[in-house]
N, C-alpha and C positions, 0 to 999 in steps of 0.2 A: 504494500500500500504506500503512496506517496506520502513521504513524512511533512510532518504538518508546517505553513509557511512558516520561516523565519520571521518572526516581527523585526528581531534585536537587529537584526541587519537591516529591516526596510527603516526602522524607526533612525539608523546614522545617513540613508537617503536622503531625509527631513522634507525634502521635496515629492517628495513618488507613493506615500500613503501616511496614512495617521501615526500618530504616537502608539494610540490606544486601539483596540478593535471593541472597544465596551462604549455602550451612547450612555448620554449622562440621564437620558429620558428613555430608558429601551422598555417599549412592554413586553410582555413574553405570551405567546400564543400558545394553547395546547399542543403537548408534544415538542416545547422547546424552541420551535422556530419564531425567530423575531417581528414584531409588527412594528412597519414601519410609520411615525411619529414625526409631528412637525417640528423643523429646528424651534430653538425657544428663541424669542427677543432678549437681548441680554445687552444689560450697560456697558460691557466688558467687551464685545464682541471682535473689535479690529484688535483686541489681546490673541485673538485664537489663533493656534496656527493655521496660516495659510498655506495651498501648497498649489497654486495654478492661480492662473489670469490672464484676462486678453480684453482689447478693445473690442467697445461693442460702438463703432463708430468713435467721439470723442468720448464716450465716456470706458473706465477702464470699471471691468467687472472680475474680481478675485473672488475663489472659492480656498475654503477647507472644512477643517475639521468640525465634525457636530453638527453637518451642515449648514456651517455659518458660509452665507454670500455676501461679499461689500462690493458697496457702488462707489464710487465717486467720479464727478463732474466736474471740478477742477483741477486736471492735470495730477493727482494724486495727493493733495494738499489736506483731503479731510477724507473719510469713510461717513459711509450710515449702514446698516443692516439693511439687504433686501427683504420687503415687506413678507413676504410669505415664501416659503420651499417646505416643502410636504414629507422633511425625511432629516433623521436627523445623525445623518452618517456621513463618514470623512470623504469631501470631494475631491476627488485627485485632476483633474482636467475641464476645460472649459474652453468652445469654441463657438465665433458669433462669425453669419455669414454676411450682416449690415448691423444696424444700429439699433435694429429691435428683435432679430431672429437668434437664436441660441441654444445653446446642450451645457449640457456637463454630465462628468460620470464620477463613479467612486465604487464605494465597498459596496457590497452585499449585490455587484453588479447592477448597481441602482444608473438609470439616466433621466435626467429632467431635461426639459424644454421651455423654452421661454419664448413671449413673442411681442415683450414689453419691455425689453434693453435689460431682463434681470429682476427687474420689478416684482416678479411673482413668476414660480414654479408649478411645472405639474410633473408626475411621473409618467414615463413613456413606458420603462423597464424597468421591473427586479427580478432577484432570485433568490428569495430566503431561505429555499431548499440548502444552499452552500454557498459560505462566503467568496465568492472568486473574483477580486477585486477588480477593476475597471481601472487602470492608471494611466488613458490615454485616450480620448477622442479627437476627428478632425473633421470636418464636414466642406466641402468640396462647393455645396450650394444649396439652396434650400430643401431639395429632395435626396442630395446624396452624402453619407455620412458611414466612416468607421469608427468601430472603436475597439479598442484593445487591452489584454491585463494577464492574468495569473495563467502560466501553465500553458500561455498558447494561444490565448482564448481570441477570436477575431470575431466580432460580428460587422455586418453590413447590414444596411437600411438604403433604400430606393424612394421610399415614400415620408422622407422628413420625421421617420422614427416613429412611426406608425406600430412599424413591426421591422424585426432587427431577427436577422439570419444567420446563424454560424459559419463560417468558414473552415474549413479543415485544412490543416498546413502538413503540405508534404513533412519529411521527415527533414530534421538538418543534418548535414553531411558530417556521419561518423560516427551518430547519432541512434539508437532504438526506437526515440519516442521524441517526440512534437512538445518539446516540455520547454522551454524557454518563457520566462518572463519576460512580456513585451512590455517597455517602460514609458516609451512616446511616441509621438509620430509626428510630421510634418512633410511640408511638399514641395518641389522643387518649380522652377518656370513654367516648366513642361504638364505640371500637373501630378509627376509620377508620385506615388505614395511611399515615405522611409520610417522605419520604425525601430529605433535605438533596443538592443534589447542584449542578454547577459551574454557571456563568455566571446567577450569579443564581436556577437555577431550584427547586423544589421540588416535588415530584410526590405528589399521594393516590390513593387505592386505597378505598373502599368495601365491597370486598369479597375483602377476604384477601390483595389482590395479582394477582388477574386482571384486574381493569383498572387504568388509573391515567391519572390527568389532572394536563397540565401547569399547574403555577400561579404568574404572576409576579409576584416580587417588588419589582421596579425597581432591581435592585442588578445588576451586571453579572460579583461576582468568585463564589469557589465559597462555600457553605457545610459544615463540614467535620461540625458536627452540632445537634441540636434537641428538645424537648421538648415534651408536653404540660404550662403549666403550672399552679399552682393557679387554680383561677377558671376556666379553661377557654381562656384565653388561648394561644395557639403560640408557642414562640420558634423561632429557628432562627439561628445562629452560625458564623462563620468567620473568613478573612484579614482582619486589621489592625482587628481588633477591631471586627467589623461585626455588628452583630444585630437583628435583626426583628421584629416582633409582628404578629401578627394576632387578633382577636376574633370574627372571623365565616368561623371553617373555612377561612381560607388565601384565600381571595378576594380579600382587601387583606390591606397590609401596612404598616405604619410604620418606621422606623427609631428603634432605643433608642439615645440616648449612652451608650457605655460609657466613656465619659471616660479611652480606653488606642486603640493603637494595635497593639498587641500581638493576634495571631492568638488567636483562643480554638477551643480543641479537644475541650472536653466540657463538658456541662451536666448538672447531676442536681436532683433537689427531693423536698423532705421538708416534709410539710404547705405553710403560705405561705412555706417558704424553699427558695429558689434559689441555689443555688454555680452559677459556672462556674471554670476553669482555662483558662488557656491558655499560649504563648512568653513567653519572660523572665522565668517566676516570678508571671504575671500570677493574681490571685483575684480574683473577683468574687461582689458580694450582694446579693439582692434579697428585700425583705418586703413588697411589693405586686403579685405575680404576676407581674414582669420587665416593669413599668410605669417602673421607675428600676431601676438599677444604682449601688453605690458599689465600686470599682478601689482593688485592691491591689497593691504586689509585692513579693513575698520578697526579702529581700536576699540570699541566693542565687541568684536568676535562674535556677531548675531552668527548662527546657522544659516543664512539666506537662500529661500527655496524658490522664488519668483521674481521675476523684471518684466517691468513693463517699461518699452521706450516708445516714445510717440515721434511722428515727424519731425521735431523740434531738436529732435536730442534729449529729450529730458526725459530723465530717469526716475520710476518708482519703482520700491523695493519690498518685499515680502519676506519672512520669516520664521522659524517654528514657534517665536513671538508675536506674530502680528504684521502690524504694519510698521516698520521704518519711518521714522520719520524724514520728513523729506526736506531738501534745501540744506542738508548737510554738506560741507565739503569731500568728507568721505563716501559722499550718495554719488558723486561724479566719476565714472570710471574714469580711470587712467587715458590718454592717449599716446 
């Protein structure tokens, strides 16, 4: 039998799932399995950790833990709690295809939809039969969307998350079993679909997530996430400060010094600039497509599990504390 996830390993992620797998509101159904509960409103809530985020238009919308969702509308300057979400379990992903359409995923293979910039949630998907975590969706356009997590797991959706399909992933090369944690996903010009995932590997898709081929990068630990970035170049980033490039669609790969050792746990890019974050307060900056990197760290050593960069260059930051606050000189990554 597959032994049970690692927390203690996803919880040094700090970005890719929860602290905890216990809701602080969880009822319990007969026979054990969990019913799922609406996040609570809380005075605390931009303390929670977050662990995803993205622009829904100008406003940036962050998900995590307990199902807490934060909005904000000025450039990342203040949070409020989104009025309602139906569930009160750790969000790991969040992707908006304009200013009011949206997903997110998490535990208990839970996906919500929005069609009010984050405003308020419904559920599309769960599984409380077994926790098999969702640490990854991307949605392509209002009807087309993947998403990804524990062990493999791939669904597709045709219809705006209507109903969500499983995928069955050949085997990886070397490999008995389809068992890989798939951590993120993102997309390149082209549209093709990539998906950061452990022992080195990274997998694309051509066509929307029905198929996907294995691609290696000669690195052997996880990637926990990755980018298209300007120029057309791939990164793809993980444990102890490990990062990749490739120039010709994932086929090879090089390794980038990130001159840190420090895990990094999110990448974003705005025109030729690349932020990453990751453990220890680590920032990173690149202004030649993630040809070079120059490493930072906050002298607070937050964990930092989310960036948001918006056209401007300006950076908001996320936390297994919360939100960052912002307009700090150490909130600017390096150049």
């Amino acid at each position: 039998m597959k032994p049970t996830f690692p927390l203690a390993r996803m919880a040094l992620a700090g970005a890719l799932v929860s602290m905890s797998m216990a809701w602080a509101a969880q009822a319990t159904a007969a026979g054990g399995a969990p019913v799922l509960v609406p996040a609570a409103q809380a005075a605390h809530a931009a303390r929670a950790t977050m662990l995803a985020s993205a622009h829904a238009g100008e406003r940036i919308v962050a998900v995590g833990d307990h199902g807490v969702v934060l909005l904000s509308d000025d450039g990342g300057r203040t949070h409020r709690q989104a009025r309602q979400v139906p569930v009160d379990v750790a969000l790991t992903s969040v992707s908006f295809v304009d200013a009011r359409r949206g997903w997110a995923a998490g535990h208990w293979g839970v996906i919500l939809h929005t069609a009010d910039g984050g405003e308020s949630w419904q559920v599309q998907r769960s599984d409380t039969a077994q926790d098999r975590p969702l640490f990854a969706l991307h949605f392509f356009d209002e009807k087309n969307g993947v998403a990804v997590g524990l062990w493999s797991l791939v669904l597709r959706t045709e219809d705006g998350g209507a109903h969500w399909r499983p995928v069955e992933l050949a085997l990886p090369p070397d490999s008995k079993r389809a068992d890989l944690n798939l951590f993120g996903l993102f997309v390149d010009a082209q549209g093709r679909l990539f998906a950061p995932a452990e022992r080195g590997m990274v997998l694309r898709s051509d066509d929307k997530g029905q198929n996907w081929k294995y691609l290696r990068t000669g690195y052997a630990g996880s990637f926990w996430t990755g980018i298209a970035a300007p120029g057309g170049a791939l990164l793809v980033a993980g444990l102890r400060g490990s990062l990749y490039r490739s120039v010709d669609d994932g086929n090879s790969w090089e390794r980038v010094d990130t001159h840190t050792e420090s895990s990094i746990t999110a990448l974003a890019s705005a025109g030729r600039k690349i932020v990453g974050v990751g453990l220890d307060g680590l920032v990173l900056g690149s202004g030649d497509g993630g040809a070079s990197f120059v490493a930072s760290t906050r002298e607070d050593r937050l964990p930092l599990t989310s960036v948001a960069l918006d056209e401007q260059g300006r950076t908001t930051l996320y936390s297994r504390q919360g939100v960052v606050a912002a307009g700090a000189p150490e909130d600017r990554p390096p150049r």
